[in-house]
Structure formats: C-alpha cells, structure tokens
C-alpha positions as CSV (number, residue, x, y, z in Angstrom):
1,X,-11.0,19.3,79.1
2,X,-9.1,19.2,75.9
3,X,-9.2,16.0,73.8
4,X,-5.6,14.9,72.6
5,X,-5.2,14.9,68.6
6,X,-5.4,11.6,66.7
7,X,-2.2,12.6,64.7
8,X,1.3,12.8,66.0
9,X,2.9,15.8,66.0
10,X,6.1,16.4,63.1
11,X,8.8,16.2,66.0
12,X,11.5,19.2,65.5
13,X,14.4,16.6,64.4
14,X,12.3,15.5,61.6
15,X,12.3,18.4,59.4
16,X,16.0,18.9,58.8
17,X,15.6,14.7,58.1
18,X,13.2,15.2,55.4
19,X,14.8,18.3,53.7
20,X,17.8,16.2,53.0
21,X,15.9,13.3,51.8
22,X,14.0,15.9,49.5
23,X,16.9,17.6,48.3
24,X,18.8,13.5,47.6
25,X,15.7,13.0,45.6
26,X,15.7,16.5,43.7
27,X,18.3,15.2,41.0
28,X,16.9,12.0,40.3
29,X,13.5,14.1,39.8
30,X,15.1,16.2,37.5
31,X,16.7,13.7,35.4
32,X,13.5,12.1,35.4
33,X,11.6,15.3,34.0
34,X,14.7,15.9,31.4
35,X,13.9,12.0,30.1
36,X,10.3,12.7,29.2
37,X,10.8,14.8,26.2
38,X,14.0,12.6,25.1
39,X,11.5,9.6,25.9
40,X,8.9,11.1,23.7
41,X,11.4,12.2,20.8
42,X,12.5,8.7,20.6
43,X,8.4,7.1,20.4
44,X,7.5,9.8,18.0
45,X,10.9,8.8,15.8
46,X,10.0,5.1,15.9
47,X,6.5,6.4,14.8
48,X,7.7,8.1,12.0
49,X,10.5,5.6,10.8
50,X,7.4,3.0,11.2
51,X,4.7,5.1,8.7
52,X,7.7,6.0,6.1
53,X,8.3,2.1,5.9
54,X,4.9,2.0,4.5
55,X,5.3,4.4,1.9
56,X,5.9,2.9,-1.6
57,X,9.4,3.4,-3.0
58,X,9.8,6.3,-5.7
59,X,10.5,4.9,-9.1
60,X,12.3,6.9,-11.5
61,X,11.7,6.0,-15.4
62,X,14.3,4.7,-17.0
63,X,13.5,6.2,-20.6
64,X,11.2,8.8,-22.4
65,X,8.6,6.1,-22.8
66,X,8.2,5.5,-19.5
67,X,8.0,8.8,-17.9
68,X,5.5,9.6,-20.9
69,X,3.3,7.1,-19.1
70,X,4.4,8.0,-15.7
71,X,2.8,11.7,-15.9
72,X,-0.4,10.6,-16.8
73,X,-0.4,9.6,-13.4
74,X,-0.3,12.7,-11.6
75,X,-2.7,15.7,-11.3
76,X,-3.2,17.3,-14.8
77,X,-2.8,21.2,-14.0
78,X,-5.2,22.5,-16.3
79,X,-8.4,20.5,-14.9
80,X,-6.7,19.8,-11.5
81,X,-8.0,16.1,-11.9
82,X,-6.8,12.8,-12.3
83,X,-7.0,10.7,-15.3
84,X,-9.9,8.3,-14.3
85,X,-11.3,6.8,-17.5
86,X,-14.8,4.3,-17.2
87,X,-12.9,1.3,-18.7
88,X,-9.4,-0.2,-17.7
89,X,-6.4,1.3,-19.4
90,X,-3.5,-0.7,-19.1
91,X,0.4,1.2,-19.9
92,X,3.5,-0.7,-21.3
93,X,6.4,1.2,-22.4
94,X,9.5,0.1,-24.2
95,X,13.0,1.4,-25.6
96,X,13.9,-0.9,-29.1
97,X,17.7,0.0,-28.9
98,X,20.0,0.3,-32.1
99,X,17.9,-1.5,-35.0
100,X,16.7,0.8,-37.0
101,X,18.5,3.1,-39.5
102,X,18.5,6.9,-38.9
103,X,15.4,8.5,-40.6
104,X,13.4,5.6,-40.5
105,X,9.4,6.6,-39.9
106,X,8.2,5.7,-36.5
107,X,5.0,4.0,-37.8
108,X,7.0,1.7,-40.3
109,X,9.4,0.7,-37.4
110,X,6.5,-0.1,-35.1
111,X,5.1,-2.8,-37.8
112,X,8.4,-4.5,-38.4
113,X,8.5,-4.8,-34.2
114,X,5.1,-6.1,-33.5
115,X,4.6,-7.9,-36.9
116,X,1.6,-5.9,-37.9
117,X,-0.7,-5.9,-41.2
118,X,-2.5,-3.1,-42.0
119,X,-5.8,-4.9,-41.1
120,X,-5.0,-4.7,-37.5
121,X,-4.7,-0.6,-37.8
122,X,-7.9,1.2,-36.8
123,X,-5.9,4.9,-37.6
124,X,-3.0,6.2,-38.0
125,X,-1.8,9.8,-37.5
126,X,1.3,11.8,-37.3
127,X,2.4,14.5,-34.5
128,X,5.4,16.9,-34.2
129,X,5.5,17.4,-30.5
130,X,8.8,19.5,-29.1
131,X,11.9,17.5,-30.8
132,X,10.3,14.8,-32.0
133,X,7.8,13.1,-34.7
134,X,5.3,11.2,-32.7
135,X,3.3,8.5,-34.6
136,X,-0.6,7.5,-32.9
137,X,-2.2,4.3,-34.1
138,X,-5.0,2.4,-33.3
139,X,-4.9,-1.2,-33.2
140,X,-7.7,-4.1,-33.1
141,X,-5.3,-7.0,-32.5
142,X,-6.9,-10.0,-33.0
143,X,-7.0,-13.4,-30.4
144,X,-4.2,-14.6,-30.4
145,X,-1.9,-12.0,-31.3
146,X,1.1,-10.7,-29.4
147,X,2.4,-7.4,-28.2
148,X,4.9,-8.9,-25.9
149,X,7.8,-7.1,-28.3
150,X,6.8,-3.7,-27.5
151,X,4.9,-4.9,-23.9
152,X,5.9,-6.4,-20.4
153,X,2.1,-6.0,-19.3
154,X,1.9,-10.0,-19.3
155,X,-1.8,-8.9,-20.5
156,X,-4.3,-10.4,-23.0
157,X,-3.5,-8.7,-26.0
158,X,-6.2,-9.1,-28.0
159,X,-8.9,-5.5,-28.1
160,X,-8.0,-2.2,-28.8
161,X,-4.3,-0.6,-28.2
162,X,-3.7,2.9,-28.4
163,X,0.3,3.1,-29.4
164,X,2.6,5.9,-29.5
165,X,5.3,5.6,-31.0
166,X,8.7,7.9,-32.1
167,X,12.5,7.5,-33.1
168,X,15.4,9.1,-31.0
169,X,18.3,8.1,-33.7
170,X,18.6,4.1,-34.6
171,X,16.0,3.6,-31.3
172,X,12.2,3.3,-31.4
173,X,10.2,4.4,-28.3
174,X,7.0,3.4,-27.6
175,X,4.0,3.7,-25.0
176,X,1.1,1.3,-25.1
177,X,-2.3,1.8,-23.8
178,X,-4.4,-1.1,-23.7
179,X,-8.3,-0.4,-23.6
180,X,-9.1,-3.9,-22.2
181,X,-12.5,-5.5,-23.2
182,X,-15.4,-4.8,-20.8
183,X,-15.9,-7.3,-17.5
184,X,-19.1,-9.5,-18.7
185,X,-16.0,-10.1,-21.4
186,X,-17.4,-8.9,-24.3
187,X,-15.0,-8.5,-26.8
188,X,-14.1,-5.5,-28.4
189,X,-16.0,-4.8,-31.6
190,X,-13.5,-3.6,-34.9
191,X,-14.5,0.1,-34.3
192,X,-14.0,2.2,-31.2
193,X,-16.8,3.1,-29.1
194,X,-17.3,6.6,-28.7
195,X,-15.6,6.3,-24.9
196,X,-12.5,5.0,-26.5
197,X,-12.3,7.6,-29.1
198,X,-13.1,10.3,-26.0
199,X,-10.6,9.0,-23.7
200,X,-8.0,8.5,-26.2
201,X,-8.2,12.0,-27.0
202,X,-7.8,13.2,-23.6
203,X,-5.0,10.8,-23.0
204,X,-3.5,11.9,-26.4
205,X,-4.3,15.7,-25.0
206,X,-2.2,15.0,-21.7
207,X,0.5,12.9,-23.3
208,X,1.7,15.2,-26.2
209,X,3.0,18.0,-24.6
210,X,6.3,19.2,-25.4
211,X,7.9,19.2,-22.0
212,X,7.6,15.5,-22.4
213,X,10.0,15.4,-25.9
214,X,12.5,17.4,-25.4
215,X,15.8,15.6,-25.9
216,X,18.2,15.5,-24.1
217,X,16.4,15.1,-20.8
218,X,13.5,13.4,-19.6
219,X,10.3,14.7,-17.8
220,X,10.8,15.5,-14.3
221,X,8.2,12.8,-12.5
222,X,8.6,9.7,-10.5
223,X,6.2,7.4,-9.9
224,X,5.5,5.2,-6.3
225,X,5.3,1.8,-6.9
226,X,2.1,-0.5,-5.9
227,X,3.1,-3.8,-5.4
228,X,5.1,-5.5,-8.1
229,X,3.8,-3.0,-10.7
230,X,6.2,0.0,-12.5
231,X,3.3,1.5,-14.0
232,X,0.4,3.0,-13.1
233,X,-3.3,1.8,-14.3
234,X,-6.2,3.3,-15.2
235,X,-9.6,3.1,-14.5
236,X,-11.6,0.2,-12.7
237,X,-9.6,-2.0,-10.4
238,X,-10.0,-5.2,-12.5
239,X,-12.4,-6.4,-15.4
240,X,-12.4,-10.5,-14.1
C-alpha cells in the first residue's frame, strides 16, 4: 500500500503565480546587481579622497635658495641614495632683497648681514657654478651669537654653520646648514671634525651643480611639507 508524501504537491495554478512574481522581481534584481559596482566605485572614491587627505601638501620654493636646499632632499642620481648624515643638519635659506650694490662679493655681503668678524670664519672658498659666483664659508659662531638675519630655523646658533652664499644683482642669496652640537650637548670644538669636513663635502658635491644656478629659472623640485616645517632636515630626529 503506498504511503502518501509528506510534501504537498505544486498545484498547476501555482506556477503561472510564481513566474509573474519572478518576472516583478527580475528588475528590482537587476537594478540591485547594476548598484554594486556604482556602490563600490563610490567606497573605493571615499577611500581614495580619505588617504590623499593624508598626504602632505607640495611646497614649491619661493627662491633659488630654497630650492638649493629643497634638492638635497630627494634621491641623488649618481649614488641612488638619500643624504643621511650621522649628525643633525639643520637648512635655512633666505633672499636679502635690494641692498647691496651690483658687483659686490658675496662673502663681503654675507658679513655685513650676519655681523661677522673674521674670528668666527673657519674657511672660506670661492665657486663658479653655472651663472653665478658661489661663496662657501665655515663658521664657529660663538654662544650667543645670532643668525636670525640670514635664518628662520628659530635654532641655537651657536656650533658650526656651513653657509653658501651668492649675488643675483643688488640681492644676496643664501643657504645655511647648521651642524648642531652632538646630544650629550657637547659643544662644538673651534675645528671641524673629520665627519663635518666629510659631509660638508658631499653636501657641497650635491649642492653645486649647475642645474641649480642657472638664472632665470629655478630648479625643478618641490618639497612635501612635515608639519609646520618648509624645509627638510637631516640626519638624527632630534639631539635633546
């Protein structure tokens, strides 16, 4: 004898019922599969918009001096590394418009700025680089001393200071690197340690190219800003 089935059977009249519910359904389905992609375009977007928000703004340097100090950021091509010295290096620039006569030397205009006697100069050398006359000195400026004329690093300026320095007409440019004292805070004997004299040549070799003084236009770089700093620094994080 046959046992009856559990499950009631789909009745005839249902079928046409549940194709027309299947095809009300079909274009709410397909909108629903044409959303997903739009869906996701929009969450990767906010994604995107979200991690460029993060991104430091590009800063564009607003004179030869500080582009000079703005490429020693960036990959030197010959070595393919970054300028990573052992001891903090600390870049000021400044554009001293309009006070100086035509043909005035560099290094001369650079004393009358910063109020320097000759027992603060370590060296002193002269370097014709593209379509200028670029003067390098060494300074040991004493306690107390300022280079806030030439120098918005807000910085103790006492130790050693590696200045460049050149004329574009009545106008005296400058970069400052300040080698700042060691973190037990030693200060800085009168002579340059043999890492100072290294990595200021290297950051002389980088600097005094003549794609970087040619007038009339100014190295192509930018730099992204960290913070409320304009200018890169070099070397360890901080020497406190």
């Amino acid at each position: 004898m046959p046992v009856p089935s559990s499950q009631t059977p789909i009745k005839p009249a249902s079928v046409p019922r549940l194709k027309r519910v299947g095809e009300a359904t079909r274009p709410a389905l397909m909108v629903m599969v044409a959303l997903v992609p739009v869906t996701l375009m929009i969450v990767i977007g906010y994604l995107a918009m979200d991690l460029w928000s993060q991104v430091p703004a590009s800063i564009a340097p607003r004179h030869r001096a500080e582009a000079v100090c703005f490429t020693l950021a960036r990959v030197d091509p010959d070595v393919r590394q970054m300028f990573d010295p052992p001891m903090r290096i600390e870049p000021s620039a400044a554009l001293i418009q309009g006070r100086f006569a035509p043909g005035t030397e560099a290094g001369l205009a650079l004393r009358q700025v910063m109020r320097l006697d000759e027992s603060m100069v370590i060296g002193e050398s002269r370097h014709p680089v593209g379509d200028y006359v670029v003067s390098v000195l060494w300074l040991d400026l004493p306690s107390g001393a300022s280079a806030s004329a030439v120098s918005s690093s807000g910085t103790n300026s006492a130790g050693h200071w590696l200045v460049l320095a050149w004329m574009e007409g009545a106008d005296l440019a400058v970069c400052n690197f300040h080698f700042v004292s060691p973190a037990d805070g030693t200060p800085a004997s009168r002579g340059l340690s043999p890492d100072e004299v290294r990595w200021g040549s290297r950051l002389l070799d980088r600097a005094l190219v003549a794609e970087n003084f040619k007038a009339g236009s100014l190295p192509r770089i930018r730099l992204r800003a960290r913070g409320s700093s304009t200018m890169p620094v070099f070397g360890p994080a901080s020497t406190h």
